[in-house]
N, C-alpha and C positions, 0 to 999 in steps of 0.2 A: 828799224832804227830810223826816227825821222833826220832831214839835214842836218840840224841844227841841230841835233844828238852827235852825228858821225863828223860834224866840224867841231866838238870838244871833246873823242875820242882821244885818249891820254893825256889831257891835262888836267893837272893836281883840282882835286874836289878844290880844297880853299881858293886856289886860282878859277874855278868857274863861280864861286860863289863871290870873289870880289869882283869881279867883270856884271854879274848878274846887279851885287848892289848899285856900282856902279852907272850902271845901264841908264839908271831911274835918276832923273834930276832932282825929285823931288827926295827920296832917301839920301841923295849927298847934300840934301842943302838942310834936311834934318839934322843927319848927322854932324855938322858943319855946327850948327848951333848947339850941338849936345856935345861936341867936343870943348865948348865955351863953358859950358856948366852944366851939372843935374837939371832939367825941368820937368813942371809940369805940362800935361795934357793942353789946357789952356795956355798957359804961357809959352806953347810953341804956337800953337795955332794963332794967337796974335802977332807975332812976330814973325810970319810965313806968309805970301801971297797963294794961299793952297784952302784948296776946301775941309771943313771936318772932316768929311770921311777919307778922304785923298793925305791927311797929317795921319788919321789910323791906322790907315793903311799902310802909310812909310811905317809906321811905328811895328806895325806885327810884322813885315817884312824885315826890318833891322833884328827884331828880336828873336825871331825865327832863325835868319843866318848868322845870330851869335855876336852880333854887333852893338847890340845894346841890352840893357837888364832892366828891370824897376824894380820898384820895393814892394808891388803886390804881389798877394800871393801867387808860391809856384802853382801853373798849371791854370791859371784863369783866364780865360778867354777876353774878356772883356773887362778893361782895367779901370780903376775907378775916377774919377776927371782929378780928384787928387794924387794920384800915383807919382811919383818923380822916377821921371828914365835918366838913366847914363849909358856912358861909352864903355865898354871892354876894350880900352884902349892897349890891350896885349892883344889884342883878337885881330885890331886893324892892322896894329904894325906889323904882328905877325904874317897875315893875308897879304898886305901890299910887301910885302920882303920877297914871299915865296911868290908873287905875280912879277917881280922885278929876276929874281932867281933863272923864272920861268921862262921872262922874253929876252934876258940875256944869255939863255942857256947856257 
């Protein structure tokens, strides 16, 4: 088990997974603009001081830990520049409840 495995030994999966989004400035400052509205691909990437691929990446990062969806289809790796992403805004509240749960024990 590496460190940084045995320093989040027992705390709740959704609580490493919001610490993890968290980590990343660049996924909160996505998600910060996608909790403003549905966009698209382009219209984040202009409205971000972040490279293409560094906005993609937030983007498969977010959707991966269940933080955000689009309207392309299930299971496609690579989304179309048209796709519109949103929030799972039950997913964050949820996550940050159970990280607030978690440090106030």
């Amino acid at each position: 088990m590496s460190r940084a495995d045995s320093m989040m030994a027992g705390v709740p999966e959704r609580v490493v997974c919001f610490q993890e989004m968290y980590s990343a400035r660049s996924r909160v400052v996505l998600l910060r603009h996608l909790l403003d509205r549905p966009m698209t691909f382009p219209e984040l990437r202009d409205l971000v001081d972040m490279s293409p691929a560094s906005v993609r990446e937030g983007l498969n990062d977010l959707e991966r830990m269940g933080y955000i969806g689009s309207d392309s289809p299930e299971g496609r790796l690579r989304k179309s520049s048209g796709a519109t992403f949103f929030v799972d805004r039950r997913v964050v509240v949820e996550d940050l409840a159970e990280t607030f749960r978690f440090l106030l024990g």
